[in-house]
C-alpha positions in Angstrom: 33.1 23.7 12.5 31.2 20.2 13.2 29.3 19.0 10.7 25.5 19.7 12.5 27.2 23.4 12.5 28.0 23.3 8.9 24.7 21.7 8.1 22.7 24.3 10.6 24.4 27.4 8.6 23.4 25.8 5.0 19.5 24.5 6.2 19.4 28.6 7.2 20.5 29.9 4.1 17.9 27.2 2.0 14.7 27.7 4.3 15.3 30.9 6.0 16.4 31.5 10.0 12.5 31.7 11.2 12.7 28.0 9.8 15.7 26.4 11.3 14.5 26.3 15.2 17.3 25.8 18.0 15.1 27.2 21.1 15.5 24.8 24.3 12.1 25.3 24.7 10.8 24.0 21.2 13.6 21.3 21.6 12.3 19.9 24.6 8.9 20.2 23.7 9.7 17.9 20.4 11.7 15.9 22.8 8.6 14.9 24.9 6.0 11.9 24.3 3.6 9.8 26.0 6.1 7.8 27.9 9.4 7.9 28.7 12.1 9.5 25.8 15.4 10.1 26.6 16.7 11.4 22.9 17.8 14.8 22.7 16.6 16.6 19.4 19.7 19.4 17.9 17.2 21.4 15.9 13.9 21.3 13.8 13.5 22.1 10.1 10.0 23.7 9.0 10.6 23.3 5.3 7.4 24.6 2.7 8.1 22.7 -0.4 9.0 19.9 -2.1 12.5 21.2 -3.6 12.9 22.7 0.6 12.4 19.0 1.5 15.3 18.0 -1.2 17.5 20.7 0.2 17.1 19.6 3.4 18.3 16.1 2.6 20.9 17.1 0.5 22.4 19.0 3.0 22.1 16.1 5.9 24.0 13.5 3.2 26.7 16.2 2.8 27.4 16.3 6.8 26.2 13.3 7.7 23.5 14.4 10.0 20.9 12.5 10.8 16.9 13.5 10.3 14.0 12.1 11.4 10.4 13.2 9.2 7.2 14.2 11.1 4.1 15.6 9.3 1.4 17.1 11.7 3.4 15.4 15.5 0.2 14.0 16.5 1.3 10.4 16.6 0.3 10.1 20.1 0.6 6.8 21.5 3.6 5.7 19.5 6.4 8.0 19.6 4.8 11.6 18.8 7.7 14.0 17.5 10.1 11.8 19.3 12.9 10.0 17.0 14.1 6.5 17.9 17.5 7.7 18.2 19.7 10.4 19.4 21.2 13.5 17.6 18.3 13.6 14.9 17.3 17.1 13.4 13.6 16.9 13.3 12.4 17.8 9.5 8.5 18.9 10.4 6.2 19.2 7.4 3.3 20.9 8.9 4.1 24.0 6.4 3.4 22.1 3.7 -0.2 22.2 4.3 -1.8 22.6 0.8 -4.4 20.9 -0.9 -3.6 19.8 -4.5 -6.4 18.3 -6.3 -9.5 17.5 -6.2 -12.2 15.7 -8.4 -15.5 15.2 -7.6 -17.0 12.3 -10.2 -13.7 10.5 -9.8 -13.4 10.7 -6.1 -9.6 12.0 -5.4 -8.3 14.7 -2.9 -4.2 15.1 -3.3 -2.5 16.6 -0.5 1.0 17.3 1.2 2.1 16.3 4.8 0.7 18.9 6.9 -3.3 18.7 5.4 -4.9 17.1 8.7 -7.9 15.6 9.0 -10.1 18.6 10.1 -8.7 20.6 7.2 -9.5 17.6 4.7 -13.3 17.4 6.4 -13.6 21.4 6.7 -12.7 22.1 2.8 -14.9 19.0 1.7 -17.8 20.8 3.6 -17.2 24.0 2.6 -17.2 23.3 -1.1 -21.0 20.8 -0.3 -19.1 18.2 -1.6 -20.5 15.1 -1.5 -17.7 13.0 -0.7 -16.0 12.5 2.6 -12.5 11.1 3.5 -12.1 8.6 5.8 -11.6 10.1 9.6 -10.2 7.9 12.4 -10.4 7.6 16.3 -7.5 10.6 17.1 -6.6 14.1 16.8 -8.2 15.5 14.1 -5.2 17.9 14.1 -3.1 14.8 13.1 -2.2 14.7 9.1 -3.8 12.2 6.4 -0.2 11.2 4.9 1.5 11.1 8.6 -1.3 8.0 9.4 -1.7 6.5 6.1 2.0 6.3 6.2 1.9 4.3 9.5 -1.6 2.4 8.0 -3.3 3.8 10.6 -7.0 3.2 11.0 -10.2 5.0 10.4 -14.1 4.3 10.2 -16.1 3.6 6.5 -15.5 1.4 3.6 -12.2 2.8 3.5 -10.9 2.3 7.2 -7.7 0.6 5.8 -6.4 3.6 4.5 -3.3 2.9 2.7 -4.7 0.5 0.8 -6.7 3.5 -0.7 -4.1 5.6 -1.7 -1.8 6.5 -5.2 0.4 9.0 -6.2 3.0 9.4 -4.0 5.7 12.1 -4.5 8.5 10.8 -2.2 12.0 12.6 -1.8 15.0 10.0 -1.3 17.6 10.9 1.2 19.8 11.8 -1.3 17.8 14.6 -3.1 16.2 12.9 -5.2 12.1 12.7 -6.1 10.5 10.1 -7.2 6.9 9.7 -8.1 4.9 6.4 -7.9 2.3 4.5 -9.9 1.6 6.9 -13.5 2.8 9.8 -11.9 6.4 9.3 -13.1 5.4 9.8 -16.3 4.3 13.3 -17.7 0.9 14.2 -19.0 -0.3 11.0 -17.1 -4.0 11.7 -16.8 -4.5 8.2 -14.8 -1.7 9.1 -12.0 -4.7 9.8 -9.6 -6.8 7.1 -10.1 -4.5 3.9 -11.2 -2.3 3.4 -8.5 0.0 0.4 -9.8 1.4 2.5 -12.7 3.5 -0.1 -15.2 6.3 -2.2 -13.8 7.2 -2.5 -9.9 4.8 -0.8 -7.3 7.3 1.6 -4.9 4.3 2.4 -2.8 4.8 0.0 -0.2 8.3 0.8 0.1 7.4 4.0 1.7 4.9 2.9 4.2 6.5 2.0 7.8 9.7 2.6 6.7 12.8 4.9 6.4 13.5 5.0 2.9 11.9 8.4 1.7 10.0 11.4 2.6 6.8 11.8 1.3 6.1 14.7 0.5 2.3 14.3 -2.1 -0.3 11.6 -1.4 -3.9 11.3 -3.8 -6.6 10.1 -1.5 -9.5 8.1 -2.7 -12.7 9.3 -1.2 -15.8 7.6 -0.6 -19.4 9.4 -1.6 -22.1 9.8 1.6 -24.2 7.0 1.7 -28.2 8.2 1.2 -29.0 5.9 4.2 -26.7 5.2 6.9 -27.9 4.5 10.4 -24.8 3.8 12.9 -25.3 0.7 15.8 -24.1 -0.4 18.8 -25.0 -3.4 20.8 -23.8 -4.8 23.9 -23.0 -8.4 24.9 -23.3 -9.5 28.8 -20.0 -11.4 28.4 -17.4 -13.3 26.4 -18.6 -16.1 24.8 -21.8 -14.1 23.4 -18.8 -11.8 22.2 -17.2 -14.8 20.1 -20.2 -16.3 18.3 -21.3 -12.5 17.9 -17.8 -11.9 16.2 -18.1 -15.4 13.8 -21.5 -13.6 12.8 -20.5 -10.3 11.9 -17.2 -12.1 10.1 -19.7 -14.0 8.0 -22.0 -10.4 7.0 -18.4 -8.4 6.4 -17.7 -11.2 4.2 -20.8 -11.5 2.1 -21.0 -7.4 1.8 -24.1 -6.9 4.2 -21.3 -5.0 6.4 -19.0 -2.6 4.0 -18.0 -0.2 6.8 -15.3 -0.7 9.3 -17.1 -2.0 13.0 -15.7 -2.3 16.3 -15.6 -4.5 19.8 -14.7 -2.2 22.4 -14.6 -3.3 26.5 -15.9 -2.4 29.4 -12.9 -0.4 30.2 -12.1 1.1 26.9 -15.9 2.2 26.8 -15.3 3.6 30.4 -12.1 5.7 29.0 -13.6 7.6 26.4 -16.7 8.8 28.8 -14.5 9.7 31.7 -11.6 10.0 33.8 -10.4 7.4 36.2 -12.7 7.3 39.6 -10.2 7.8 42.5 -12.7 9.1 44.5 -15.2 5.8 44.4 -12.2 3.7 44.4 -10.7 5.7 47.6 -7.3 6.0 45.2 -7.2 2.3 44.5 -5.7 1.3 41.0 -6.1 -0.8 39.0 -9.7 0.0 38.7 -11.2 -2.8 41.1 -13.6 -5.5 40.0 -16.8 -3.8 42.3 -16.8 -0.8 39.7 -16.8 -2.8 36.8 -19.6 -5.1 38.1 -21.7 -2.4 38.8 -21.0 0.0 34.9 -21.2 -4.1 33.1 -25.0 -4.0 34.6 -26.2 -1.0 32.4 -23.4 -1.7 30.0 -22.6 -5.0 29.4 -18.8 -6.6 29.1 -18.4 -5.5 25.3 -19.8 -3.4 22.9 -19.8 -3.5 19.0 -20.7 -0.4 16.7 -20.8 0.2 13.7 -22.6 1.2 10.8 -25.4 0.1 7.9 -25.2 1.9 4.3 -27.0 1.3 1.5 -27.9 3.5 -1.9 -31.5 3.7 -0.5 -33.9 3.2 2.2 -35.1 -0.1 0.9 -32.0 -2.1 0.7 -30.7 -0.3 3.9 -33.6 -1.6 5.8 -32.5 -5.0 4.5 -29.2 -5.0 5.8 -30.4 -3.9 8.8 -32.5 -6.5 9.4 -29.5 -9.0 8.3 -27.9 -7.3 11.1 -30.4 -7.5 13.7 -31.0 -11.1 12.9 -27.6 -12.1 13.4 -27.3 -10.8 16.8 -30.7 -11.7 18.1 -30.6 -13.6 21.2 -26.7 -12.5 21.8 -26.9 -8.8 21.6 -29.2 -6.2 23.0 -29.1 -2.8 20.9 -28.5 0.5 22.5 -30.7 3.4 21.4 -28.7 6.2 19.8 -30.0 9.7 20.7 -28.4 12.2 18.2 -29.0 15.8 17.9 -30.6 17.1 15.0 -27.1 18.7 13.6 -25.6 15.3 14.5 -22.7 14.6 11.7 -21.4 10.5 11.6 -17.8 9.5 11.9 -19.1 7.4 8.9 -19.4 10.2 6.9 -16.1 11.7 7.7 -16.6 13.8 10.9 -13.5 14.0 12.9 -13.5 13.1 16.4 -12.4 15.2 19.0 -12.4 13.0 21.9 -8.6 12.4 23.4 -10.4 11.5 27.0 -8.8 8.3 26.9 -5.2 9.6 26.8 -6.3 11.7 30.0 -8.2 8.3 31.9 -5.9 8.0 35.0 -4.7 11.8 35.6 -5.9 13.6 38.2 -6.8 17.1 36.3 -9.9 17.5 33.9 -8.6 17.6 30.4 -8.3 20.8 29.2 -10.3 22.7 26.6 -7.1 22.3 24.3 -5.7 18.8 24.7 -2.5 17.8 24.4 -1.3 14.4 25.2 2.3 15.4 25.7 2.5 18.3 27.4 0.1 17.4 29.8 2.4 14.5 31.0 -0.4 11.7 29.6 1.4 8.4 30.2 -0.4 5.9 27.0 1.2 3.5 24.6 -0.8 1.3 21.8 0.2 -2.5 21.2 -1.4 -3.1 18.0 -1.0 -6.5 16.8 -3.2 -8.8 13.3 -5.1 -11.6 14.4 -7.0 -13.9 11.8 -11.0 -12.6 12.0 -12.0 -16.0 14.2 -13.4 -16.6 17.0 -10.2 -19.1 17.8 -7.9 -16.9 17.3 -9.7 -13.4 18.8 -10.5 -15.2 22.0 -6.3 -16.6 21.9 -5.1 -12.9 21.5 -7.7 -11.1 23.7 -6.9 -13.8 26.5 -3.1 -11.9 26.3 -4.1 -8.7 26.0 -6.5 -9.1 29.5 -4.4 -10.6 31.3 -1.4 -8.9 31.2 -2.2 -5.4 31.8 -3.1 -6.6 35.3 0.1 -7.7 36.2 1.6 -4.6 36.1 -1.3 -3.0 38.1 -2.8 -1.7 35.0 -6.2 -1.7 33.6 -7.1 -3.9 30.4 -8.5 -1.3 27.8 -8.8 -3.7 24.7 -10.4 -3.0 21.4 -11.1 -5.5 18.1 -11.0 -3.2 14.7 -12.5 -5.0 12.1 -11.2 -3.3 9.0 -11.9 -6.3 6.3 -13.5 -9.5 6.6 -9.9 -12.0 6.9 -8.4 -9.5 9.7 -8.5 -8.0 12.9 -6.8 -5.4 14.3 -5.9 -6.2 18.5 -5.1 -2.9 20.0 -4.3 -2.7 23.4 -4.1 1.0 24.9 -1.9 1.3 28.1 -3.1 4.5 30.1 -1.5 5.7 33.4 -0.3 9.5 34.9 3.4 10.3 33.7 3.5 12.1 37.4 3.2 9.4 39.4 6.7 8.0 40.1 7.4 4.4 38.5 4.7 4.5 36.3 6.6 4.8 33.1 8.8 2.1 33.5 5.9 0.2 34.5 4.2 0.5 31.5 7.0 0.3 29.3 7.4 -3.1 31.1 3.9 -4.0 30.3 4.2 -3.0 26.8 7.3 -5.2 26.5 5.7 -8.2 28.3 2.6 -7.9 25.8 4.9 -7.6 22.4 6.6 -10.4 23.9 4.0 -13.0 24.4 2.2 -11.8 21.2 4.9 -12.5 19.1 5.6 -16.1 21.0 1.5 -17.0 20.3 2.5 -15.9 16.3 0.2 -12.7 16.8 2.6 -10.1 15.2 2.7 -5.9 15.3 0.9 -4.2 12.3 2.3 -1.1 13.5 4.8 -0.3 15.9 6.0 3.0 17.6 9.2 3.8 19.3 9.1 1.0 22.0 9.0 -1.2 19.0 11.9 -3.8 18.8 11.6 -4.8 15.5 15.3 -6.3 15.6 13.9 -9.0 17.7 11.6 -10.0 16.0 11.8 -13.5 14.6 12.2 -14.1 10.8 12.2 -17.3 9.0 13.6 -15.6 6.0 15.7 -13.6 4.4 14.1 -10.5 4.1 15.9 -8.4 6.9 19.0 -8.6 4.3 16.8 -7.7 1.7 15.5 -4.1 3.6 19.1 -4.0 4.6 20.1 -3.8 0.9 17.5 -1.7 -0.2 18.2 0.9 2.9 22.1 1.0 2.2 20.7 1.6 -1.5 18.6 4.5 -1.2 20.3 6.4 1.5 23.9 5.5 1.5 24.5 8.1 4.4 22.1 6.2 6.6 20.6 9.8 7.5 16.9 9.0 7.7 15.4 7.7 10.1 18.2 5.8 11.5 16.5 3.4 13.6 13.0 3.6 12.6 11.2 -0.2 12.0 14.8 -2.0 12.4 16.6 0.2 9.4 
């Protein structure tokens, strides 16, 4: 008997033979991204519990089989269910879907891995809670540890959303759990709410990683704002964009602007409010300059959005007029029309809006989206830039240009998260169907990482076309992760592959 056949006999015993999936169909399903995967997946693992998790594990170290962690699959764009490497089991958390904790005067929701955001919004509602956690620009269907994990990205005060997180109940690959911060210690009534506990801080060490699976997560939530009033201007061209961006550096800095705001192009804007136009373009792609000209009239060449909150109307007018000031004679304002059940982003709503994923096929996206199965060819390149003008006109000069050379359009986006650091993302949108599209992208995607990295504009997050091993380091810090890695899973069963381990 192999060892996966050893190891598939045990995992049925400890979760149960509904729970230990060998379908071809599931397989290939799990096997399938936004772009082009070759890795074959042996079986998936639905475990519903922490000690489930540690059985798993346990099991994998005893036969040596590798396993790759996934919490709600959704991570569409940079690898959905897909593992970097052959041969690994997939061990899917979306059972563990439970709610923990919560505390209203002290602000905290605990969850597991398969708690997505719609859950998280629909039980905060439910209860009239006051509070809302932080919702970002995908699937609502996708899970709150699964992106906080990856530092994904969100709207509010707290759009950097690990850096708003404690608690973490992580499971080694050997078995063994270990909690972070005060949690380790019993009775500890601050484990929620302190998250550097005494001594070392693991946290980190299981963000982008492969060194644990996390299987707990405490949330910091943020109460609704008595005033908020979303914005979004537009700015004719580039060089309003950059003295508009130094100005809204300078009000993020000084507090006027606590809530994450964005710079979206012509093109991205375009994505989200429809499909590619092959009929006005006769077929043509890349989406020619005529079109552009003629949506940049109404629209402009960028728009920022955002939002003002304040404790009352009084101050909130204030900032708003900080705002307006600081944009006058760069920016016209767009007039938001809202119905009268309108709910903000900024206060939590999840977005359902996946048009982007579905901007060059030829269908109309269906009622149920799904990237993956509907053959949606799209890859992020997310990269940090300094919050300048300097260096945001630098980066965004890359991320334009390329794209075009491989006969694809340049949907480009600023996140401004904090006042010190942008997020560049760069979102790479073409039809899986059409014949040498996915190698063309995948050769864009590696052009852009490419030239980043030479201009010193480095990934904040990378998915499977990552190449983390090429990277440049002046240190000595890959021997370090290397140490750490052999350390904590001695098998080398987790994750093998995953950000260079």
């Amino acid at each position: 008997m192999s060892g996966l056949e050893a190891a598939l006999a045990e995992w049925r015993s400890a979760l149960g033979e509904a729970h230990v999936i060998t379908e071809p169909e599931a397989l290939a399903s799990a096997e399938t991204a936004t772009f082009a995967t070759t890795q074959r997946i042996p079986a998936i693992l639905r475990p519903s519990s922490t000690a489930e998790v540690q059985a798993c594990l346990r099991i994998a170290q005893s036969h040596a089989v590798p396993v790759y962690p996934v919490s709600g699959g959704r991570n569409w764009g940079y690898g959905s269910r897909v593992p970097p490497r052959d041969g690994c089991v997939l061990l899917e958390l979306a059972r563990m879907n439970r709610i923990l904790a919560y505390d209203e005067k002290l602000a905290y929701l605990t969850v597991e891995p398969g708690v997505t955001f719609r859950q998280a919004y629909t039980w905060l509602k439910e209860r009239g809670s006051p509070l809302f956690i932080t919702t970002i620009g995908g699937s609502p269907e996708g899970s709150l540890i699964g992106n906080a994990l990856e530092r994904g990205d969100g709207r509010g005060p707290h759009a950097d959303i690990f850096n708003h997180v404690c608690g973490l109940e992580v499971v080694l690959p050997t078995g063994e759990r270990v909690e972070t911060g005060h949690a380790r210690f019993p009775n500890a009534h601050s484990a929620p709410v302190y998250r550097w506990g005494l001594g070392p801080s693991l946290d980190g060490l299981f963000s982008q990683s492969a060194l644990g699976v996390v299987t707990r997560m405490t949330f910091w939530l943020v109460k609704k704002a008595p005033y908020l009033r979303e914005f979004v201007f537009s700015v004719k061209d580039d060089e309003h964009l950059w003295e508009v961006m130094d100005r809204l550096q300078a009000l993020a800095l000084e507090g006027t602007l606590r809530n994450s705001f964005f710079f979206w192009n012509d093109v991205k804007a375009l994505s989200v409010g429809m499909q590619y136009p092959y009929q006005a373009t006769h077929g043509r792609t890349p989406l020619p300059g005529f079109f552009l000209d003629t949506f940049r009239e109404d629209f402009g060449r960028w728009a920022i959005s955002g939002a003002v909150t304040a404790p009352d109307e009084e101050l909130g007018a204030l900032l708003e007029r900080r705002l307006a000031t600081a944009v006058e004679g760069l920016a016209r304002r767009i007039v938001l029309e809202r119905d009268a059940d309108y709910e903000s982003p900024f206060h939590g709503k999840p977005s359902d809006n996946m048009a982007m994923a579905y901007w060059r096929k030829r269908n109309p996206m269906p009622p149920e989206p799904h990237p993956d199965r509907d053959q949606c060819g799209f890859i992020w390149c997310s990269v940090a830039v300094p919050f300048t003008s300097e260096r945001a006109r630098e980066a965004c000069g890359i991320a334009s240009r390329v794209p075009r050379m491989f006969a694809l359009e340049a949907n480009v986006a600023f996140l401004a998260l904090a006042p010190r650091c942008l997020y560049l993302v760069v979102a790479l949108a073409y039809d899986r169907e059409t014949a040498g599209e996915d190698a063309r992208a995948m050769a864009c995607y590696q052009a852009l990482q490419r030239e980043f990295t030479q201009t010193g504009y480095y990934p904040m997050r990378l998915g499977l076309p990552g190449f983390p091993e090429e990277l440049p380091v002046q240190d000595d810090s890959r021997a370090l992760l290397k140490r750490l890695k052999q350390a904590l899973d001695p098998a080398g069963i987790l994750a093998p592959g995953r950000y260079g381990f």
